[in-house]
N, C-alpha and C positions, 0 to 999 in steps of 0.2 A: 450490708456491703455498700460503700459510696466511695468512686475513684472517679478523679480527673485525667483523658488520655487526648494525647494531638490525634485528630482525625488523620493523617499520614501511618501512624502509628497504629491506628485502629485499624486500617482496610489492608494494611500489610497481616497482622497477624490471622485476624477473619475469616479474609481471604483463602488464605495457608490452611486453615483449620477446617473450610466449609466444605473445601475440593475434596476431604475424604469422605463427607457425611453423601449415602445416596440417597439419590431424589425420592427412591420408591424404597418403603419398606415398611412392614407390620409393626415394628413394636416403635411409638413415639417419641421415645427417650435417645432415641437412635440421631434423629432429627435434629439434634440438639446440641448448642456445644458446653460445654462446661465451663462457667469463666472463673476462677481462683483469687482471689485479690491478698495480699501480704503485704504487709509493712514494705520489702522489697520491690514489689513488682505486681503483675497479675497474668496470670497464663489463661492462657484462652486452650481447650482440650476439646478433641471431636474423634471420633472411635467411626469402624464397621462392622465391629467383632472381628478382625481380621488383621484390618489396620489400626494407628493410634499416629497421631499427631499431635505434640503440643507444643505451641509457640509462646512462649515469653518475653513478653514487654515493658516498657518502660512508664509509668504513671504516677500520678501524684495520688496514693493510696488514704484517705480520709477511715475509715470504717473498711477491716478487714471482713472477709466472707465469701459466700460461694454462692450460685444458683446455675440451673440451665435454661438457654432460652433458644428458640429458632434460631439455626448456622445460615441459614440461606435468608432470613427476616434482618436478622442483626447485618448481614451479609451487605445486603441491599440497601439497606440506610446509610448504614457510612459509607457508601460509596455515592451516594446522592447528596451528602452535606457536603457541606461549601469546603473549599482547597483553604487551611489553615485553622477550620474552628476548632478550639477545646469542646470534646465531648465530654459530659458530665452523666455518667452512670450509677444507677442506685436501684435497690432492690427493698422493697417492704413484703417482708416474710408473711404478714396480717396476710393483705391483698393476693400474695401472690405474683403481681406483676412486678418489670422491671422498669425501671424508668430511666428514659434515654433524651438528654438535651443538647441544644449546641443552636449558641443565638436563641432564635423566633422560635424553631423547629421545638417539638416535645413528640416523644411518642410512649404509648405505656403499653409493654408484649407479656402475654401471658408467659408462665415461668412453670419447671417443671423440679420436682425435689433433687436436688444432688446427689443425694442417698442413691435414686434410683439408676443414676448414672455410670455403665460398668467400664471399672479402668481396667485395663490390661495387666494383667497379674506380670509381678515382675519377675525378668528368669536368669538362672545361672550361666552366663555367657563364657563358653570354653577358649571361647578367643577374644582381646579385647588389643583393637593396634587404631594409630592414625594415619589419616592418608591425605594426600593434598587433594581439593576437591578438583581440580584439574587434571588429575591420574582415576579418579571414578569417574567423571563426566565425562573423559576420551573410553574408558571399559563399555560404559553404559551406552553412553550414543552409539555408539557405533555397530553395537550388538542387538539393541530392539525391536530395529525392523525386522530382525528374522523371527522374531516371537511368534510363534501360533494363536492360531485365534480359533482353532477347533477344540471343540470342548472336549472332545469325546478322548483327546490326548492331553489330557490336562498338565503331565508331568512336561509338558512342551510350551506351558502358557505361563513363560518365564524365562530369565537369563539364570543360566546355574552358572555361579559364583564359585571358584575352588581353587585350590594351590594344585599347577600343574611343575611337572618334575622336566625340564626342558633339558638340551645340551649345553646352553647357557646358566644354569643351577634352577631355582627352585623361582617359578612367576606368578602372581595373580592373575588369574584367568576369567573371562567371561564368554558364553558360550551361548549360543541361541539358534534355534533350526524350527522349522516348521516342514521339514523332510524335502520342500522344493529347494531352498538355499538354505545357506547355513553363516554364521558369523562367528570368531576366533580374535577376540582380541586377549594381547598377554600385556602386564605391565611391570615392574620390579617390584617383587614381595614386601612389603609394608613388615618392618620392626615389628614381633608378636603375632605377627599373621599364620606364623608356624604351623601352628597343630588347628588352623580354622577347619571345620568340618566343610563338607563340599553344600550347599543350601542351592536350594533355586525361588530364588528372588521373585515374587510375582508380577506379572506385569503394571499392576495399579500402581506397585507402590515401585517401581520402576521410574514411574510418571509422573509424581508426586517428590522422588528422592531429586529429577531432573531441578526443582525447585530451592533446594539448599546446596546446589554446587554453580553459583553463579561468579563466587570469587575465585579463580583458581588456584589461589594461593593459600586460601581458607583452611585450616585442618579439620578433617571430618574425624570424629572419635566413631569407628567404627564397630561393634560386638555380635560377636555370631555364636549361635546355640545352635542345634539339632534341629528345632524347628521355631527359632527366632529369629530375626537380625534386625538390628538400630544401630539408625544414621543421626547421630550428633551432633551440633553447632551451639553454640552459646547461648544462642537464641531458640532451636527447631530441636526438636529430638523424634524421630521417625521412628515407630517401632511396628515391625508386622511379622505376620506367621509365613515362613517357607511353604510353598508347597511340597506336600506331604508324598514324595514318589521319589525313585528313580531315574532320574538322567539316562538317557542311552549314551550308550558307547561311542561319543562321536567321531573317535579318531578313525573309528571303520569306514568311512565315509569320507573322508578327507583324502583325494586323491596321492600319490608320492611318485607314479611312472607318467606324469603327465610329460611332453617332452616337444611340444610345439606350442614357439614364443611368439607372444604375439605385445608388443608394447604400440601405447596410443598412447594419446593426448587426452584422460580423465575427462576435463570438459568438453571437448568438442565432439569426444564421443557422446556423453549424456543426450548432448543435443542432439544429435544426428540421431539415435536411438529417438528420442522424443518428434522430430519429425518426420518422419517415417511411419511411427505408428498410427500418425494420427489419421489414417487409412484403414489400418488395423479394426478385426469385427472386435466388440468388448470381449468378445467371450473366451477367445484363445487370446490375440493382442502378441502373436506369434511376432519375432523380426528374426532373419535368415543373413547369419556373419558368411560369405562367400571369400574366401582368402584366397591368396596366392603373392607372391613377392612382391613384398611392400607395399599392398594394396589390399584393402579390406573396401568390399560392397555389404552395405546394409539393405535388404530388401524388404519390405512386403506385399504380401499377394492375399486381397479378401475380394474376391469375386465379388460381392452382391453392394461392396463399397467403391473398389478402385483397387489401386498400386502407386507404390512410391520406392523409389531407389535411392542413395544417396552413396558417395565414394569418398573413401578418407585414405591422405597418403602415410600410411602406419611403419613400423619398423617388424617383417616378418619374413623370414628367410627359409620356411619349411617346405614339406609338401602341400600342397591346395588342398583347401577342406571348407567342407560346406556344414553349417552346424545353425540348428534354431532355438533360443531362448527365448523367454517371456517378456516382454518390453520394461514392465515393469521391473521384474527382479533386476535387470540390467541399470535401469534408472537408479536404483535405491543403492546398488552395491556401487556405481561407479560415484554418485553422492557424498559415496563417507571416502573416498581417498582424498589423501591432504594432499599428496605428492602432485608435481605437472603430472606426470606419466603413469598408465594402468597399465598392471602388466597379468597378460592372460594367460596358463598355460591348458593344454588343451590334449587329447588323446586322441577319440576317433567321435564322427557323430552321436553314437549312441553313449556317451563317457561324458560324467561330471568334467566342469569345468572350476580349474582353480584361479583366483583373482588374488595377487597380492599387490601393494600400496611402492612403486619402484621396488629397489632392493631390501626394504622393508618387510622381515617374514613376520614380526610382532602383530598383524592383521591380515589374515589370511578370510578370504569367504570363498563358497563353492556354492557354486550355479546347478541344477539337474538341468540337461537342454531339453527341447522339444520338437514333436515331428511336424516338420514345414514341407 
């Protein structure tokens, strides 16, 4: 194998490929990425058994072939050679090593067989549609943060992906809860998206998919299996295993008698939440909404720290109610609304609270409060 590739072109592909391999693990082949060279092109492939990644690039191909060498070695080097060199790559099957030049620079990395390197067996996808990557990038961001990160709920350490059945016809949905808040975004069902089975997407590759929706206009070829789904581009094709569970029922959860309005100013709330807590003990990080006409007080009270109040002039016309959330969760949900205005509806202290984005119901999150 001997190809010619722009170092810009090497640290994009690499890069992409290296973020799935992990740092720690037993079997060494793992470690590694796969490079493919073809008369066309050369792809560069790196796996978790879970996830698969491969990027396709553009090169001047000399000697077609294959080998695997360190994702995080290869990683590192083209990122330290100089902005424009041609990297010249080669492989002697004898040695074993791969040989890596550009200018002065040489280096020669041990090499591991290709054979032993395992692809991702390929699967029957029951649904196969495109989507603009700026209709997945508004699903996904906006739904991550509520991802779990308790193991012991695994079927929770993901966004479940599914076609929900609205009053407006049939939407692509993205769902995320970690049982304190929850996130609800819907989008217009994607041509073929039809009969998609409902999959919950891992968080890895969540974080990893955030990486091929940078053009929004881009079309993602998107295919879902029972327990597959890959994300497409010309260049990148993502393929990983669903988690294997159950979704709950999130619509149980999802208030609908909430009936006191409370509208703000998205950012000036963030802030006001953000100073205020900064009194706050770590450990609860409690802040206390006190309402009454057209006036919201944000409080906190940590004895062994201090107190901090702060007063914002809101739009709210109900009965007075005194309600506690988590500093955080309030940070992170008033974050993802695009609109000037957040709009809160609310029931009694002890009652989820609902957040939607202005008169926008297409992103809906819900709060659990907490006792202050």
């Amino acid at each position: 194998m001997k190809f010619a590739i722009e170092r810009a072109v090497l640290v994009k592909a690499v890069s992409q490929a290296q973020s799935v391999v992990e740092r720690r693990n037993t079997i060494p082949i793992l470690a590694n990425v796969l490079i493919e060279a073809r008369p066309e092109g050369v792809s560069f492939r790196a796996t978790d058994l879970d996830t698969e990644v491969v990027d396709r690039a553009m090169a001047q191909v000399d000697r077609p072939g294959a080998t695997t060498v360190s994702a995080v070695m290869l990683n590192e080097i083209a990122r330290k050679l100089p902005d424009g060199a041609l990297v010249q790559i080669s492989n002697d099957d004898a040695s074993g090593r791969l040989s890596v030049q550009a200018g002065r620079s040489s280096f020669s990395l041990a090499t591991l067989p290709r054979e032993d390197f395992p692809v991702m067996a390929s699967s029957e996808y029951s649904a196969n549609f495109k989507a603009k990557a700026g209709l997945l990038k508004r699903l996904f961001d906006k739904s991550k943060f509520a991802i779990s990160t308790e193991e012991t709920r695994y079927y929770l350490n993901g966004v479940y992906m599914h076609v929900a059945q609205t009053e407006a016809g049939p939407m692509l949905r993205c769902v995320a809860t970690d049982g304190h808040r929850l996130a609800r975004i819907d989008a217009p069902l994607p041509v073929g998206a039809e009969e998609m089975p409902g999959v919950i997407v891992p968080r890895k590759t969540v974080a990893e998919l955030r990486k091929l929706l940078d053009d929004d206009d881009a079309d993602i070829a998107v295919s879902v299996s029972e327990t597959k789904v890959r994300f497409a581009t010309a260049e990148i094709t993502l393929t990983s295993k669903v988690i294997d569970g159950t979704f709950p029922d999130y619509s149980r959860v999802i208030p609908t008698a909430n009936q006191r309005k409370l509208e703000v100013d998205a950012t000036d709330f963030a802030r006001a939440v953000d100073r205020v807590a900064t009194v706050s003990s770590e450990r609860s990080r409690a802040v206390k909404l006190s309402l009454d006409q057209d006036r919201l007080i944000l409080s906190v009270n940590a004895p062994d720290a201090g107190a901090a109040e702060e007063e914002l002039i809101v739009a709210y016309a109900d009965d007075a109610l005194e309600i506690g959330f988590n500093a955080k969760y309030l940070q992170e949900i008033a974050a993802q609304v695009d609109r000037d205005n957040a709009v809160f509806l609310f029931n009694g202290p002890g009652d989820a609270a609902l957040i939607r984005e202005g008169s926008d119901d297409s992103a809906v999150y819900v709060v659990m409060p907490m006792r202050v």
